[in-house]
N, C-alpha and C positions, 0 to 999 in steps of 0.2 A: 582776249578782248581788250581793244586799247581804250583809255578811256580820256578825257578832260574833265579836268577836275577845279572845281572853284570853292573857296571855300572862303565860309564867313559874312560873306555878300550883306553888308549891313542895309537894310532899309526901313526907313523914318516913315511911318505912316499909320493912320485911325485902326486900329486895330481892336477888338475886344465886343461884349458882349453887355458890359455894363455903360448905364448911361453917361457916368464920368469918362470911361475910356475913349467914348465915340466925341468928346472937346480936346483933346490932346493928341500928340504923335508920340508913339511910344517905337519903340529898337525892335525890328526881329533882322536873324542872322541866318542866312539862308547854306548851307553845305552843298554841293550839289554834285553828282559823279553823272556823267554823261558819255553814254557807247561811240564811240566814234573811230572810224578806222584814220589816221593818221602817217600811214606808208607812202600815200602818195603825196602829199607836204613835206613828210621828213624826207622824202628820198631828193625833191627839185627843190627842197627848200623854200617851198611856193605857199606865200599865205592863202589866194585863192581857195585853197584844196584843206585849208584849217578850219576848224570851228573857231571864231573869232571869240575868245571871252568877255573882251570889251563889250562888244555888240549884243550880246546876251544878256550880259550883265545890264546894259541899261536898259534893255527893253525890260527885262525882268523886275528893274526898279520903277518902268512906264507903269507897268501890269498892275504891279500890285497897291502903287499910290492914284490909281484911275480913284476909284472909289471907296470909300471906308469897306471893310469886310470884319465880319466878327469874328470869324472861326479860322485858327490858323489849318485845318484841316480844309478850308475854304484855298487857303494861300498854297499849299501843296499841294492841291489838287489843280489848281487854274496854273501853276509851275509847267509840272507836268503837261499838262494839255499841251499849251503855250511849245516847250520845247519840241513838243512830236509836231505838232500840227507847223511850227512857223520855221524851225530850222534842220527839220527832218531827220531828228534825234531816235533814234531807233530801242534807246533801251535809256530809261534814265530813274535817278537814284536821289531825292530830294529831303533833304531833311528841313524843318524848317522852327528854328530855335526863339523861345521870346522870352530871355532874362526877366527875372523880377515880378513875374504873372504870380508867383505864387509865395507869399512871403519867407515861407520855411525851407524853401530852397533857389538854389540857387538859379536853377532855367529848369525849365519845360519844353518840351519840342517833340514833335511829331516828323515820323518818317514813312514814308512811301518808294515803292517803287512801282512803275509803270513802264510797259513796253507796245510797238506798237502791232495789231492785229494784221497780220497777214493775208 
């Protein structure tokens, strides 16, 4: 299975469940591994036929700063969606990381993976 793989995808946005969280922008860090066959780009060398990371990457940073969301289980699931439904991601792998959520360590983060129903 070949894959594209983004990692780190910083985005700035309302995040959280507490009422102070929902007046500031706090950091989550998105990982993401995404199924894609990649033979027919690598073989012509043809971006056409690539999953574009750029373009991913900022829709994925539209998505998630549309509106405040509490629950990063909220953020990995509308990821997900997002990937199958708009760039026709057939298996994908999101982790989605938020430093600092919990005093006594260092991150928290939440992972999923989703594929799409045949």
């Amino acid at each position: 299975m070949d894959k594209v793989l983004i990692k780190q995808l910083k985005v700035d946005t309302v995040i959280g469940v507490y009422d102070w969280e929902k007046q500031i922008n706090q950091s989550l860090y998105l990982d993401l591994e995404m199924q894609w066959n990649i033979a027919q780009a690598a073989q012509n060398d043809d971006y056409k036929h690539a999953l574009c990371y750029e373009t991913v990457s900022n829709r994925l940073i539209e998505l998630i700063t549309e509106k405040p969301i509490e629950l990063i289980e909220t953020v990995a699931q509308l990821v997900a969606d997002c990937l199958m439904s708009e760039f026709n991601v057939p298996w994908v792998k999101v982790t989605v990381n938020k430093p600092g959520a919990v005093k006594a360590c260092q991150n928290v983060a939440v992972e999923i993976t989703r594929q799409q129903q045949d």
